[in-house]
C-alpha positions in Angstrom: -15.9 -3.6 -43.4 -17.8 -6.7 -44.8 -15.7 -7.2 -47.8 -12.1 -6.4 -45.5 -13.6 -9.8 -43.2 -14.0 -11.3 -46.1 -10.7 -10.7 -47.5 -8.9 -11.5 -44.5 -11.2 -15.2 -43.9 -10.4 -16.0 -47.2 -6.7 -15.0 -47.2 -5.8 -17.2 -43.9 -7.9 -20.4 -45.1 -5.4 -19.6 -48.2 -2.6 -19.7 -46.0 -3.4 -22.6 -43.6 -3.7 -24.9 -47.0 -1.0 -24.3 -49.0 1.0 -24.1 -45.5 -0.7 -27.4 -43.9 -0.4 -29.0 -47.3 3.6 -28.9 -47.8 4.2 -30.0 -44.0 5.4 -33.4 -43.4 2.4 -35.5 -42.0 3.9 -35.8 -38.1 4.4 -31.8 -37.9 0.6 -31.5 -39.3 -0.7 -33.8 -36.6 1.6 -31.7 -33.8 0.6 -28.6 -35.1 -3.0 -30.1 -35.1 -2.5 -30.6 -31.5 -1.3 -27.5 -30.5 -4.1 -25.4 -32.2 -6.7 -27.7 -30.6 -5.0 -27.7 -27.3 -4.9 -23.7 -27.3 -8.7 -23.4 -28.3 -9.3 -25.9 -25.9 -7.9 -24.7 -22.7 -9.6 -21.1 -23.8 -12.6 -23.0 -22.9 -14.9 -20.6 -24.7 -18.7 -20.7 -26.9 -17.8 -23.6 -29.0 -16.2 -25.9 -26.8 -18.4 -25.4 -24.1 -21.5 -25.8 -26.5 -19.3 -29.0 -27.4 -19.2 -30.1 -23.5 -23.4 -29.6 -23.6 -23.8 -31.9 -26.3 -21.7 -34.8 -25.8 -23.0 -34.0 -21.8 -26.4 -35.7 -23.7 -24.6 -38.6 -25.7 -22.6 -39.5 -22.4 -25.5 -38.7 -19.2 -23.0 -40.7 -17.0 -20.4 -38.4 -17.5 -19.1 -36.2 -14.8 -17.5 -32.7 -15.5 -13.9 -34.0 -15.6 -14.7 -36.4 -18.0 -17.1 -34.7 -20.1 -13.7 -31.9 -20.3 -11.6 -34.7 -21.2 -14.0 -35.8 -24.1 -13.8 -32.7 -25.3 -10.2 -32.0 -25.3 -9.7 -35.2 -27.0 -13.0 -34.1 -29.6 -11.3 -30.6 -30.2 -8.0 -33.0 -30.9 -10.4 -34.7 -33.6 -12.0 -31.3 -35.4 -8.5 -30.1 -35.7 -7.4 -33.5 -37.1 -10.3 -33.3 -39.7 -8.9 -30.0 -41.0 -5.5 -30.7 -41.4 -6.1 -33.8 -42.9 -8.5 -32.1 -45.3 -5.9 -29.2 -46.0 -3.8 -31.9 -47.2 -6.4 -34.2 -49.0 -5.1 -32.7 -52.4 -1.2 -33.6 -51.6 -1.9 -37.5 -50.3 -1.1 -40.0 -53.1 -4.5 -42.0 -54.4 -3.5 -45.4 -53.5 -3.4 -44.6 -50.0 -6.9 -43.8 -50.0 -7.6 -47.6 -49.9 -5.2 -48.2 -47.1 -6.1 -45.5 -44.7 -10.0 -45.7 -44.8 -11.3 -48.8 -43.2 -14.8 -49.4 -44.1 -17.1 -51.7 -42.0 -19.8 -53.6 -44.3 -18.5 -51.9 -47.9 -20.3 -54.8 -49.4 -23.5 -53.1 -48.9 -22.5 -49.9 -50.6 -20.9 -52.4 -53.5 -24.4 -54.1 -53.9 -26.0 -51.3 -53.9 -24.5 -49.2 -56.4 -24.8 -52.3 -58.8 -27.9 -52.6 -58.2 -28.1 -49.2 -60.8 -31.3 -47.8 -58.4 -28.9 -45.0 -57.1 -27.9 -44.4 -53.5 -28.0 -41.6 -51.1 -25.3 -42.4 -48.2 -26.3 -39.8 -45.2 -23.6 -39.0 -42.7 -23.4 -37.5 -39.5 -20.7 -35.2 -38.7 -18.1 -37.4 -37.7 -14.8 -37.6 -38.1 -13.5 -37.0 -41.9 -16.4 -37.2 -44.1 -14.0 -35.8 -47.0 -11.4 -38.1 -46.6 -14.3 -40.5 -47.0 -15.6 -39.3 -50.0 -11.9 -39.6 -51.6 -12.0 -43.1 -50.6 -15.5 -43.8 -52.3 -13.8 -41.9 -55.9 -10.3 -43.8 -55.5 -11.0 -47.5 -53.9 -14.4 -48.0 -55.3 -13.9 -45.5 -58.5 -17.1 -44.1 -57.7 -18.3 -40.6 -58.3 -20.9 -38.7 -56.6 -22.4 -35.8 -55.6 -23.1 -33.5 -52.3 -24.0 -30.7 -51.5 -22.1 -28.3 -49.6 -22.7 -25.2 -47.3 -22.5 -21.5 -49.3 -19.9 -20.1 -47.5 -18.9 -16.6 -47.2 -17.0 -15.1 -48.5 -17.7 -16.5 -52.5 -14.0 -17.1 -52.8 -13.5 -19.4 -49.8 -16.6 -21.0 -50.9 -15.0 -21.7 -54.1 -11.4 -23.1 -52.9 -14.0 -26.0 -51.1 -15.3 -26.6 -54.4 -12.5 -26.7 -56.3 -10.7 -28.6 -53.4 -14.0 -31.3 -53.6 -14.0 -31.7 -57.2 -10.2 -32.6 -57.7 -11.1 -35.1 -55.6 -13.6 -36.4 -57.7 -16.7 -35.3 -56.4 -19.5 -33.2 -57.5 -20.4 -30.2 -55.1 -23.8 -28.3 -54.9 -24.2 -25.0 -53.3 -26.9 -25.6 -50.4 -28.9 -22.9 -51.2 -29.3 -20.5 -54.7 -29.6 -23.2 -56.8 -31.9 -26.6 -57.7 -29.8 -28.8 -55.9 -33.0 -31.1 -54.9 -33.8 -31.5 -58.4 -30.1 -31.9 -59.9 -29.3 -34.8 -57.1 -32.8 -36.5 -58.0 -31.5 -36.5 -61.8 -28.3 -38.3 -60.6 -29.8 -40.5 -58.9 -32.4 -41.8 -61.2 -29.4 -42.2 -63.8 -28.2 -45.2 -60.8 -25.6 -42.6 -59.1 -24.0 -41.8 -55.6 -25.3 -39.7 -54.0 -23.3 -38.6 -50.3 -25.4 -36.0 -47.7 -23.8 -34.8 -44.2 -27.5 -34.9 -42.4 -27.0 -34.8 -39.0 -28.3 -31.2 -38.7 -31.3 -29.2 -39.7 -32.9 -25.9 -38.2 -34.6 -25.0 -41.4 -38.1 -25.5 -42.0 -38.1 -28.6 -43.7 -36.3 -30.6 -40.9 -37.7 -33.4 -39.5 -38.4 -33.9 -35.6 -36.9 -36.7 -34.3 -35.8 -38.5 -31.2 -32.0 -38.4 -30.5 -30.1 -39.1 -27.3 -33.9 -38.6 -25.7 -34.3 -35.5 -26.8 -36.1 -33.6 -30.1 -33.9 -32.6 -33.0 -34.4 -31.9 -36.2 -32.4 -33.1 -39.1 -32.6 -33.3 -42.9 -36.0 -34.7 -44.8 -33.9 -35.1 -48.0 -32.0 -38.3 -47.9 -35.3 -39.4 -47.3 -37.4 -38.0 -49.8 -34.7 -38.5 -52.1 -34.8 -42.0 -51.7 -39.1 -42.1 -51.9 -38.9 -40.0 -55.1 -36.4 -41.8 -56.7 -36.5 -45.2 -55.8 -32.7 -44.9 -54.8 -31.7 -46.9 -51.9 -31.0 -44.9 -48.6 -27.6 -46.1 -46.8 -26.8 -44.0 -43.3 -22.7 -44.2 -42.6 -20.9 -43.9 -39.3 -17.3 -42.5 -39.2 -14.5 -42.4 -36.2 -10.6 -42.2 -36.1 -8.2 -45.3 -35.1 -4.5 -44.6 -35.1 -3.0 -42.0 -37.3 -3.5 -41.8 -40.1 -6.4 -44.7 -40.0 -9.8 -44.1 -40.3 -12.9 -46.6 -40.0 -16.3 -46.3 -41.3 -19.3 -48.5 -41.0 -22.3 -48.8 -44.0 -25.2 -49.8 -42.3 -28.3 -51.7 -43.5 -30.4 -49.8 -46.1 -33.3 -47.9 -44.4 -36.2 -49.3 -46.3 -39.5 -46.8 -47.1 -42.1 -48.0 -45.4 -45.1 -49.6 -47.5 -48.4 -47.7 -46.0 -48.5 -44.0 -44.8 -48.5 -40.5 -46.6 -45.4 -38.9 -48.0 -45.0 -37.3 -44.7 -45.1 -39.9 -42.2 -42.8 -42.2 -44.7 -39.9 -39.1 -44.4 -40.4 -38.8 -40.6 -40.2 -42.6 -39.8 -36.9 -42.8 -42.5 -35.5 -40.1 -41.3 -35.9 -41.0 -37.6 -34.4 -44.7 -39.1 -31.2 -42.9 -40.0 -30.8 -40.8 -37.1 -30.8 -43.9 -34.9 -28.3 -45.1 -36.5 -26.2 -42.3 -36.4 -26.6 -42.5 -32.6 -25.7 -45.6 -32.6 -22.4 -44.6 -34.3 -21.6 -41.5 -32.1 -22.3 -43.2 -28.6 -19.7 -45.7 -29.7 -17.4 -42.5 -30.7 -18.4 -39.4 -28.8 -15.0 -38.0 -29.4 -15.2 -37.6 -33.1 -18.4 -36.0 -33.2 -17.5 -32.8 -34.7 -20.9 -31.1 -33.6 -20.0 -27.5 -31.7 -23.5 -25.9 -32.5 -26.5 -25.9 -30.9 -28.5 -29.2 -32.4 -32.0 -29.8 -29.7 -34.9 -28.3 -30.0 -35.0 -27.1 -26.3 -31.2 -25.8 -26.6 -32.3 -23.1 -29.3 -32.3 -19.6 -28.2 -36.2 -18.6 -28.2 -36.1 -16.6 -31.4 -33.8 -19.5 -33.1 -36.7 -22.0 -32.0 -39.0 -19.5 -33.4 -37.5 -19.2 -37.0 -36.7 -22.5 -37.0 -40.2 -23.8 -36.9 -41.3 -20.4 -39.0 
């Protein structure tokens, strides 16, 4: 029964890209709609989980506005995959043009400064389409690691997808990624983690939207280990087909503590200013699972903290 799911997953993620891919760009965006709109009204796990979330970036909020944010938030995952279904098909040169990048300078400097970077993003708007911008309009590389997705054979279309863009994927788990980004890294690479998100037992508690989450110790250790500079990076969606990003300041390691105290005041560094980025664009926050500590089911919060 597994390997039928499997089958099928794979075969309609095959469809929707070649099929999303050959459509002009306006019946993409319409058909984007629609399929948003549907799932939307249907008003069911994930857009609801959705609604409790951005309820915490947006307290003010009353219920017809918190189902307005996530109409227009459904509109903005939807837009994410279509545009990434049809990554592969956009010309280079408008890579350049449609990414608007807040700050690039820092991300320039730093690179040349031949220490390495690790750029840590939340998961907003099109963090692929961003990565294609960082290959094409700087001409730099990099590497990320990405979820191990089931079944093998979707997993590998991502890959495959990823790398013709220029970019080096890890699998997240059976394999050394840790060490193999360190390595790139200390040779003065890029280095681009989506790190808004971590139930696993290496997570680091922090403080977001005054509550406890836990997200990635990576970027962070990455950074202590290496010497590489830590950038976090904000994303969020103008007018078709723009999109604007924002490097912030490098998050610096702190001079005096232990190893573990460093990672939990870096890490807590970066998730403030992925708040920061999300309050000013709740709508592309493309975060429909559960992400507080007090939102886990009981044996979730259990395994989590295992």
């Amino acid at each position: 029964m597994g390997s039928m799911r499997d089958r099928l997953t794979d075969g309609l993620y095959g469809a929707g890209w070649a099929g999303v891919k050959k459509l002009p760009e306006p019946a993409a965006v319409a058909l984007g709609h629609r399929i948003a709109d549907f799932a939307w009204k249907r008003h069911g796990r994930s857009v609801q989980r959705l609604e409790s979330n951005l309820a915490r970036v947006v307290p003010e909020a009353g219920p017809e506005q918190l189902r307005e944010l996530s109409r227009a938030g459904m509109r903005s995952y939807m837009r994410y995959w279509m545009e990434s279904f049809r990554l592969p098909a956009v010309p280079k040169e408008r890579f350049g043009r449609d990414v608007q990048m807040k700050d690039e300078h820092i991300l320039r400097e730093a690179i040349a400064s031949g220490r390495g970077v690790v750029v840590a993003l939340p998961h907003l708007a099109n963090w692929d389409l961003a990565g294609a911008w960082a290959t094409t309009h700087l001409g730099q590389p990099f590497t990320t690691v990405a979820e191990r997705l089931k079944p093998e054979t979707l997993f590998d279309r991502f890959v495959a997808y990823r790398e013709s863009l220029g970019m080096e994927v890890l699998p997240h788990t059976g394999g050394a990624a840790f060490g193999t980004l360190a390595r790139r890294l200390r040779a003065g690479g890029l280095v681009c983690l989506v790190a808004d998100r971590d139930l696993s037992a290496s997570g680091v508690e922090v403080e977001f939207f005054g509550a406890t989450a836990r997200m990635p110790a990576g970027p962070a250790l990455l950074a202590q280990q290496t010497g590489a500079i830590l950038l976090p990076a904000t994303l969020w969606y103008g007018d078709t087909p723009r999109m604007y990003g924002r490097i912030h300041p490098p998050v610096p390691v702190p001079e005096t503590g232990t190893r573990q105290a460093k990672t939990a005041a870096m890490t807590q560094a970066v998730a403030d200013a992925f708040a920061s980025g999300i309050a000013e664009h709740p709508e592309d926050w493309h975060m429909l699972q559960r992400l507080w500590l007090d939102d886990l089911e009981p044996r979730d919060a259990a395994g989590a903290g295992a």
